[in-house]
N, C-alpha and C positions, 0 to 999 in steps of 0.2 A: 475469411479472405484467403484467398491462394496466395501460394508463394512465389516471389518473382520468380521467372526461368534462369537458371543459370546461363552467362556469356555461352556465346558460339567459341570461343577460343577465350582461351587462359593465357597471362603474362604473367612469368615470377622472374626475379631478379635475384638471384645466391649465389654470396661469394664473389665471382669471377665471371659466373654463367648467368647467361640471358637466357631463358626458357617458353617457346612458345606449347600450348597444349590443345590441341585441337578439340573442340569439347561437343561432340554430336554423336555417344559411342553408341544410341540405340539404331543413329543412320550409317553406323562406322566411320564416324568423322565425318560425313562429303562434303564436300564445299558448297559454302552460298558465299552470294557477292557479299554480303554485311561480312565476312569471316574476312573474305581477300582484300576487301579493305580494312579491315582491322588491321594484318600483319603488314602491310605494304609502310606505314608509318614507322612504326614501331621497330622494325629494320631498319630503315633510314635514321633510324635517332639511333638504335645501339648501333651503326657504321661508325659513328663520330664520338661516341661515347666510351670515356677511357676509363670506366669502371666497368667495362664487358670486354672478357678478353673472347670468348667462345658463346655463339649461338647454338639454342638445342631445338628439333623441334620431334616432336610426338604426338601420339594420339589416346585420349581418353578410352578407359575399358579395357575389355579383353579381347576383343575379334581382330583390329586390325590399326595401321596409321590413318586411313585415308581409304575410302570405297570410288572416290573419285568427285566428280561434279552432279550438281542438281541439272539430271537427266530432264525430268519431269518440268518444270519450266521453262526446257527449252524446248521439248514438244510441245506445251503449249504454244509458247512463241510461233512454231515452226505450223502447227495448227490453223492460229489465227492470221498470220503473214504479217503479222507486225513484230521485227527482231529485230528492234531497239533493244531492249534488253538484256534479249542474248549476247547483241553486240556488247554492250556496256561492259557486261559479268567477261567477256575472254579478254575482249582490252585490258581490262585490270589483271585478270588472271594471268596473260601471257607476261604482261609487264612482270609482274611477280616473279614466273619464273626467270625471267632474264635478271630480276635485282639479286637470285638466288645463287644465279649461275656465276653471278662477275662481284659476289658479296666480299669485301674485303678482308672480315674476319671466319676464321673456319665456323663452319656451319655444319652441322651433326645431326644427320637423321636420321631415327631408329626406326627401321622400316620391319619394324614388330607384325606381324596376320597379316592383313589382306588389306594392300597398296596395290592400287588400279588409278588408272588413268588420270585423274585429276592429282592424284594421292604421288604417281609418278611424277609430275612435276613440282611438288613441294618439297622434296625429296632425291631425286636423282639428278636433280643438276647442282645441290652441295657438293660441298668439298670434303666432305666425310658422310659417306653410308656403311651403314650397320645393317645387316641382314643376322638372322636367327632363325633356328629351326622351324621356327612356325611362318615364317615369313611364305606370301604367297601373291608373287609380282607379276602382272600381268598389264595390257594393253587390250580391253575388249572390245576398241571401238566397229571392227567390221561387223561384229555381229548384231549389231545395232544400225548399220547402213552411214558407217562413219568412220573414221581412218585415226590412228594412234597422234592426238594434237597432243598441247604444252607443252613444243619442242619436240614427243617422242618420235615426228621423225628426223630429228637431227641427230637424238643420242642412237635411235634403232638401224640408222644408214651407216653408223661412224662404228657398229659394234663388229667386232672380228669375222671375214667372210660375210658368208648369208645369213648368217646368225638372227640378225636382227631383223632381217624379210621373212623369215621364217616364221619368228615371234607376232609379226605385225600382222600378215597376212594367214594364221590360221587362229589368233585372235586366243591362242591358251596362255594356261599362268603357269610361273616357273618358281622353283625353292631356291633356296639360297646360292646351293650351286651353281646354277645358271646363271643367274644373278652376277654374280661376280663375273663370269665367264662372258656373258653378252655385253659387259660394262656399263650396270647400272648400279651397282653394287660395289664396295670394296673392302669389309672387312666381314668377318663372321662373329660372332660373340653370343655364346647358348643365352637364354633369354632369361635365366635366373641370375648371370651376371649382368645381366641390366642399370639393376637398382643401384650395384657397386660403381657400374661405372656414370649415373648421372651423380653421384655423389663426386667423385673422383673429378668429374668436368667445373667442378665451383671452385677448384681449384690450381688443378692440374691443366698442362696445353695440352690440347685434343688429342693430337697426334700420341704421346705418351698415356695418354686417360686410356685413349682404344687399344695400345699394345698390350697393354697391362692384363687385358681381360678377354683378347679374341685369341680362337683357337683355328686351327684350319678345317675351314669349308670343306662341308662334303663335295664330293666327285660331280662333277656336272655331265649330266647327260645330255646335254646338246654339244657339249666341246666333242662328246668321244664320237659324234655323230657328224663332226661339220665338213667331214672331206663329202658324204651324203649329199649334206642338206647345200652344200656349196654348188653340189653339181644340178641339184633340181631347182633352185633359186636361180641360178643362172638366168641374165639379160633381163630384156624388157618385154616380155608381154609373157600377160597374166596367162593369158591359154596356153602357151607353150610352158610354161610353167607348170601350170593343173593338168595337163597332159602326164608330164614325167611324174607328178606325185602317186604316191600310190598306199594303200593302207590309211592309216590313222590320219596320217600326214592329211591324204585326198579329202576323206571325210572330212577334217576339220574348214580348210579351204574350203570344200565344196558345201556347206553348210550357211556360209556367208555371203553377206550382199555382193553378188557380183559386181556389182558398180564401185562400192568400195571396198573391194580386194585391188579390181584397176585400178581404181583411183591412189588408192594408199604405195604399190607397187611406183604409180609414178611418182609419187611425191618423195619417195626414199629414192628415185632416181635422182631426182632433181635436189635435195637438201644434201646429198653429198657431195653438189657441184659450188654449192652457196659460200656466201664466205664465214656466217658467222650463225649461231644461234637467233638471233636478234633479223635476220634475213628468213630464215626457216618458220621464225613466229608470225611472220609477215605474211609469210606464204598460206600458212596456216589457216590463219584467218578469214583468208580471201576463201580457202576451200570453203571454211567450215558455213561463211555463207553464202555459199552455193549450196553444202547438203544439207543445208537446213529446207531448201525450198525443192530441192529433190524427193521423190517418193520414198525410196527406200529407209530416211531415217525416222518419218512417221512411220512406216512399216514396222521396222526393226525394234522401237519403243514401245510401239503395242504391243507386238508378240514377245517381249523379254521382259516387258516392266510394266504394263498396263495390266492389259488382261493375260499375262504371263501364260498362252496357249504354244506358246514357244513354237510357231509355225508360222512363221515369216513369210509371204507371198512376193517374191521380189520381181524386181521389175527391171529388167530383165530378168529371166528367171536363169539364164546360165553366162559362165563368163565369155562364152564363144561370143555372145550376140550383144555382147558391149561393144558399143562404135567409139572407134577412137574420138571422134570428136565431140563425143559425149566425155570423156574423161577431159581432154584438152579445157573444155570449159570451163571445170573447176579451178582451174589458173588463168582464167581472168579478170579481169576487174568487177565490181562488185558495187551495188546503190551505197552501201553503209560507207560512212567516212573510213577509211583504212587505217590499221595500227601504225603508233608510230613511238617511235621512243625518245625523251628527253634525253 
């Protein structure tokens, strides 16, 4: 007989510390809805629970926290045109990140290797991030034909200057330095003082656990860049934008779905206007079904994760010849029930 599968996610309870463990390390943790419902309780019971002073959460293995969400069923979804599903799995997921963001007890997450998209919002909306050398944080939803959700455009609108358009819209990953600097991030701690410090957390309050053991972050090279990148991010439209960019910068921009480099431009427009996190997940939402029934995010999952030809046929094929009012539509209302929060 086989052995059962080990949980999608681990729960211990030590000491002082509540610990969640994200337990999928051959797919580097990514989320399935069985996982985001797992921890959406179990948060809510240690809010209320005075034997948990500090929440932790981490990821199984060596590679990384979190690689993000299960891409792969929502092209199918997006395939078949039935996304129930997919709706189901972000309701809960967005919920999550909002129980994340306004969690009453400090919450600690060690954003250890490679934290992407899904992985960013289990994670960067605590009250305590940890970044380490190997740390490798990004948002690659454009290159997929889809725009930085779970929030990321509320934390990527809100991060210093252009900073966070820059990140969003050419869809690379950033170390630790940046991390801290575009504010997703806020402490450094080499990765061999790790173990010292979840020891330290069953004990000790957060705040004092992490002093204890981080060092200062290396130099961020988007900070020493952002008078630059301030001036080429500048306003609102993507072509005048991809106009000014130039080198690495162009290339990476011009590599991605043009539909969603617009699209995600306007949504960092618009979630810096919003009033709350919980406004920005709303918005989210309503995008994310619309590009599910848009071409370029079947596109973009073929050519990255399917048959991994890594040659994307977009539709439009450049950002000139995006119509506004083809972006405009992904902000508006939508067949699926809309998100809503208790």
């Amino acid at each position: 007989m086989s052995e059962p599968a080990e949980p999608e996610v681990l729960f211990e309870h030590r000491g002082r510390l509540a610990h969640i463990i994200l337990n999928r390390p051959k797919a580097i943790n990514a989320l399935t809805t069985g996982m985001v419902l797992a921890i959406q309780p179990q948060l809510d019971a240690w809010a209320t629970d005075d034997a948990v002073d500090t929440v932790l959460i981490t990821g199984a293995g060596e590679r990384g926290l979190c690689a993000g969400g299960d891409i792969v069923s929502m092209y199918a979804d997006a395939k078949s045109g039935n996304l129930e599903n997919s709706a189901t799995f972000l309701r809960n997921e967005y919920r999550l990140n909002a129980t994340i963001a306004n969690y009453p007890k400090p919450y600690v997450a060690i954003m250890d290797g490679i934290v992407l998209g899904g992985g960013i919002g289990v994670s960067a909306h605590g009250s305590h991030r940890v970044v380490t050398e190997r740390s490798r944080l990004g948002m690659p939803e454009t290159g997929i034909g889809f725009f930085p959700d779970v929030g990321g455009t509320w934390l990527l609108s809100h991060a210093p200057g252009e900073l966070g358009t820059h990140l969003a819209l050419s869809a690379g990953s950033i170390g630790a330095g940046d991390a801290i600097a575009i504010g997703l991030a806020d402490s450094f701690v080499p990765s061999d003082r790790i173990p010292a410090l979840i020891n330290a957390l069953e004990s000790t309050p957060a705040d004092a656990a992490i002093a204890a053991v981080a060092q200062d972050a290396p130099a961020s090279e988007l900070a020493a860049r952002q008078a630059e990148l301030d001036a080429a991010y500048a306003g609102d439209s993507a072509a005048d934008i991809f106009d000014r960019l130039t080198g690495d910068d162009r290339v990476a921009v011009g590599s991605k779905s043009p539909t969603a480099v617009s699209v995600t431009l306007e949504a960092l427009r618009r979630a810096e206007r919003l009033p709350s996190l919980e406004a920005a997940l709303q918005q989210e939402f309503r995008m994310a079904m619309h590009a599910f029934r848009a071409p370029d995010f079947e596109e973009g999952v073929r050519a990255q994760v399917i048959d991994k030809d890594r040659q994307p046929k977009w539709s439009p094929p450049t950002i000139a010849e995006v119509r506004a009012e083809d972006v405009a539509a992904y902000f508006g209302p939508v067949d699926q029930d809309d998100l809503v929060f208790n």
